[in-house]
N, C-alpha and C positions, 0 to 999 in steps of 0.2 A: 757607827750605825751598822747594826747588819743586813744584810743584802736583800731582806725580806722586806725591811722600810724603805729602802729606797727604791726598787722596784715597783713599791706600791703607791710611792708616790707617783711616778712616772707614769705608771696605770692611771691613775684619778685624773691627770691633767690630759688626755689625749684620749681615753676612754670614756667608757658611762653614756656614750648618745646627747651628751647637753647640748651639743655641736654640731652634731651630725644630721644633713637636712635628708629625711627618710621621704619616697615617695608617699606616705601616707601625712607626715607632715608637711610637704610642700601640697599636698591636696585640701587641707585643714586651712592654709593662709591663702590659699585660691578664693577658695569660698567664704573665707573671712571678710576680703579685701572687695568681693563680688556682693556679699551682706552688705558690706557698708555705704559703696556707688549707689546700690538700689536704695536703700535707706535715705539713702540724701539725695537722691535723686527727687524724692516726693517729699513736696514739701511747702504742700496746699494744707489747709488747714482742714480739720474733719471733724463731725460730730460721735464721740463714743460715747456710750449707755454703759455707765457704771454700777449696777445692780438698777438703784433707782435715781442716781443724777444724771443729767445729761451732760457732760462735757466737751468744749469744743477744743481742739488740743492739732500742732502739728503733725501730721502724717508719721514725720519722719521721726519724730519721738514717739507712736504710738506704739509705731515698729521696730526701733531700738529697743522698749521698752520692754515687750514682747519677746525678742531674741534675744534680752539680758536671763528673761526669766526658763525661758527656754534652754540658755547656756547653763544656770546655774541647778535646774531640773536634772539635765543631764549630767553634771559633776557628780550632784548628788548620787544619783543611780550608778555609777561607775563605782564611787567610794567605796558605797554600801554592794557593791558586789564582791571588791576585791577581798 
């Protein structure tokens, strides 16, 4: 092997960030783990107005449901920026 592959292995398994807990990812699973308490923390039943049905549905899915759509808005946007 030349010394360029194996270096670069040793690189791939200790580098790249997969691993490494950044203040901005431990601020991301704060607020994750803080979404989901309040999320299940409510978890009365409610009435929500879907254009024209009314449905009665729990809280706490209305607002997972809402913060799924919300996550995936924002992937979105990020994709399409990069």
């Amino acid at each position: 092997m030349s010394p360029s592959t194996s270096s670069g292995g040793s690189k791939g398994g200790s580098g790249g960030g997969g691993g490494v807990m950044t203040p901005g990812r431990i601020a991301v699973a704060a607020l994750a783990v803080l979404t989901l308490v309040f999320i299940f923390e409510n978890t009365r039943s409610t009435k929500i107005r879907l254009l024209i049905p009314e449905v009665t549905v729990p809280l706490w899915m209305a607002l997972f449901g809402t913060a799924v759509i919300g996550a995936l808005c924002g992937a979105y946007y990020m994709r399409r920026r990069k």
